[in-house]
N, C-alpha and C positions, 0 to 999 in steps of 0.2 A: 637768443636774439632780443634786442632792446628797442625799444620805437619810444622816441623821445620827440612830441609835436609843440610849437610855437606860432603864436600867429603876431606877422610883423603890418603895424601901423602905416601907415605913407599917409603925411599930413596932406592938404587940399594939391590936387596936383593939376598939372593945364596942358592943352594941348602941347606937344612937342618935347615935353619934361623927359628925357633921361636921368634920375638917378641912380648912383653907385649904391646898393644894398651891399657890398663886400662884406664891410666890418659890421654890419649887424647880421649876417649868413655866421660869421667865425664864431661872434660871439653865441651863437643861439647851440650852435654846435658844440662849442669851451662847456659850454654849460649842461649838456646831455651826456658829457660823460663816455660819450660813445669814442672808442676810438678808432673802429676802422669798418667802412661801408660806405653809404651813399648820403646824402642830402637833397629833397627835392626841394625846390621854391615854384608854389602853388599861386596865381594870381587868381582870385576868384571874381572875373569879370570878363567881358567881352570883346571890351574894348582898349585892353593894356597886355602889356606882352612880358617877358622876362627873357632877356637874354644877355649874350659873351658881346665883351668888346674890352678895346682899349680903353678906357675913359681919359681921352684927350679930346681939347677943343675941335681939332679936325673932324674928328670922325663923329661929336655931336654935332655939329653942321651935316655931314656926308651924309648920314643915315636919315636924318630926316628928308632932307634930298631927293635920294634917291628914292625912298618910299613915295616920294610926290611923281616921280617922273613914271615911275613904273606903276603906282595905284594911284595916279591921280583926282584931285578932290571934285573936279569937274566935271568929271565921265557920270553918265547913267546909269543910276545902282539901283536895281529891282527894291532893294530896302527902303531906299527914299521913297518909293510909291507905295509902299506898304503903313510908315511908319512916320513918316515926313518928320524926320529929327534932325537932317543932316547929317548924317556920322555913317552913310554907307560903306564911303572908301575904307573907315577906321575899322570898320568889324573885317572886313578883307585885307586890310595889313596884320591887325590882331592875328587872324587865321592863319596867315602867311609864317609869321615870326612866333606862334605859340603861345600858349600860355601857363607852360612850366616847364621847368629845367632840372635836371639829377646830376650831381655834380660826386665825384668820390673823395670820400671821406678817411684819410690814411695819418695815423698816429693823433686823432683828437684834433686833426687843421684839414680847412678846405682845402682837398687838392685842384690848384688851380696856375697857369702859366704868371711868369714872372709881369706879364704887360697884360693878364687877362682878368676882368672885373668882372662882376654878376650884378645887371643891371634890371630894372623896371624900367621901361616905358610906357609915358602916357599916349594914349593915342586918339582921346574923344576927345568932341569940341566942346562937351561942357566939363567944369572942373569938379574934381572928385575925389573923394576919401577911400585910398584902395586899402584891402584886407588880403595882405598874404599869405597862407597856410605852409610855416615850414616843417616838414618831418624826415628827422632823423633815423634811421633806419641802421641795427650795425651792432655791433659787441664792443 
């Protein structure tokens, strides 16, 4: 068994940022050599998530969305009286949507759905320099 780990950059990111990690997950992959197992993508923070989706314009509107109507920014979050930063609701959607993802890994290419992407989400109200931890895991 081979463990092949990378860690991926995200330049300053801001509230509501979806981006598409895909083609830098393939490449980090291409490059370890591994050809069949798993891949996780690690966010090492608490207020950004990692997940599946289409990356189409709809559904970067939807998801932020919906994230507001169901964890909205306005409700009373014990954090804010602890921490007064503003960013309660975002540690409770973080929590919600996670903060890493395992994806399998078959012939040296992410396995992954033809309309399905591997995305980061920003989710705090100040802007930030995220550090992904990705390890490859596999023969």
């Amino acid at each position: 068994m081979t463990v092949h780990q990378a860690e991926l950059n995200l330049k300053q990111t801001y509230e509501g940022d979806i981006i598409d990690i895909t083609s830098e997950i393939n490449q980090i992959v291409s490059k370890s050599d591994i050809n069949n197992g798993i891949v996780s993508i690690f966010n090492a923070g608490s207020t950004g998530a990692i997940i599946t989706l289409e990356y189409e314009p709809g559904l970067l509107k939807d998801i932020p969305d919906f994230l507001e109507k169901i964890i909205p920014k306005n409700m009373n979050y014990f954090h804010e009286q602890t921490w007064h930063d503003g960013n309660g609701h975002y540690h409770v959607r973080a929590s919600l949507l996670g903060p890493s993802l395992t994806v399998p890994v078959n012939n040296n290419i992410v396995f992954h759905g033809t309309w399905q992407q591997i995305a980061f989400i920003e989710l705090d109200v100040k802007p930030r320099k995220r550090k992904l931890m990705i390890t490859v895991i596999g023969e």
